[in-house]
N, C-alpha and C positions, 0 to 999 in steps of 0.2 A: 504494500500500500504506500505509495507516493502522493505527498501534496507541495503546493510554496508558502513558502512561510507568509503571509500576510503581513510581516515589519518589515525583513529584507528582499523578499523574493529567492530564499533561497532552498532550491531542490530538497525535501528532507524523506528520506527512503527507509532508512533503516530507526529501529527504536532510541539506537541514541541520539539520533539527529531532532527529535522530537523535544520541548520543553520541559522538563518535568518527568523527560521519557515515557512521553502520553500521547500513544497514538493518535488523542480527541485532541492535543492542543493542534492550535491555530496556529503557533511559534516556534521556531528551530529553538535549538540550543543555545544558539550565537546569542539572539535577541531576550531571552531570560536567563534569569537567577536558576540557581540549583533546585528553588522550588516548582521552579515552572511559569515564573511568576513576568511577564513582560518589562523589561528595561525601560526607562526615561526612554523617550525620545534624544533630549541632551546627550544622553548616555550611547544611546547605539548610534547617534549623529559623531560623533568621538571615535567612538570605536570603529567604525565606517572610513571615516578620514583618516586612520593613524593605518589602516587595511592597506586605502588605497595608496598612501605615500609609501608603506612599505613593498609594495606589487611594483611603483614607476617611480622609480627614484629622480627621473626626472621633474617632475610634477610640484606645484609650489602647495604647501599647508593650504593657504587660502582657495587654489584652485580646486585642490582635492575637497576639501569641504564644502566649494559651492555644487558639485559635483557627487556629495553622498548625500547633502543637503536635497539635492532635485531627484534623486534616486528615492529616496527616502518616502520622499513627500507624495511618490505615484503609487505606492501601498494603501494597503485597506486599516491596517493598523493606525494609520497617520492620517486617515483625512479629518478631521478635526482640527489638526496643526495650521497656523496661519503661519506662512513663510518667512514675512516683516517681521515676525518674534526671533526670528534666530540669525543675526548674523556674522558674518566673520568679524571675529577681536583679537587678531593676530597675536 
C-alpha cells in the first residue's frame, strides 16, 4: 500500500515510511515526530531548505527556501498557510 505524504509529497511505501508507522497517517516520517504527530510548518519549511542546500550545493539558503517554501505550500497539509507569513530572514 503506497500513498504521498500530504506535507511533502513524498512516496511513502513501506511501514516505516508512514508517521507514527501508521499505515492510516496522512504523513511520512520526515514531516512528524516519533508520535506521528505532524511538524510546524516553520519546522518542515527548515528542514526542507537545509534538504535542498545539502542535494545543490550550488544553490543560495535564500533561494532554496523560496523554493521549499513554494513546494510546501502546493500540499494539502499547508493550505491554510498564507505565504506573506513566512519569509526569508537570512
Amino acid at each position: 500500500m503506497s500513498k504521498k505524504c500530504e506535507s511533502c509529497g513524498y512516496l511513502m511505501e513501506d511501514e516505516s515510511d508512514y508517521g507514527g508507522h501508521d499505515y492510516d497517517s496522512r504523513y511520512c516520517s520526515f514531516c512528524t515526530d516519533g508520535d506521528g504527530i505532524l511538524k510546524s510548518f516553520p519546522e518542515k519549511l527548515s528542514d526542507l531548505t537545509d534538504l535542498i542546500i545539502k542535494k545543490d550545493k550550488t544553490m543560495s539558503r535564500e533561494d532554496a527556501f523560496n523554493y521549499a517554501k513554494k513546494a510546501l505550500l502546493k500540499m494539502p497539509a499547508w493550505k491554510h498557510i498564507k505565504p506573506d507569513d513566512y519569509k526569508f530572514r537570512g
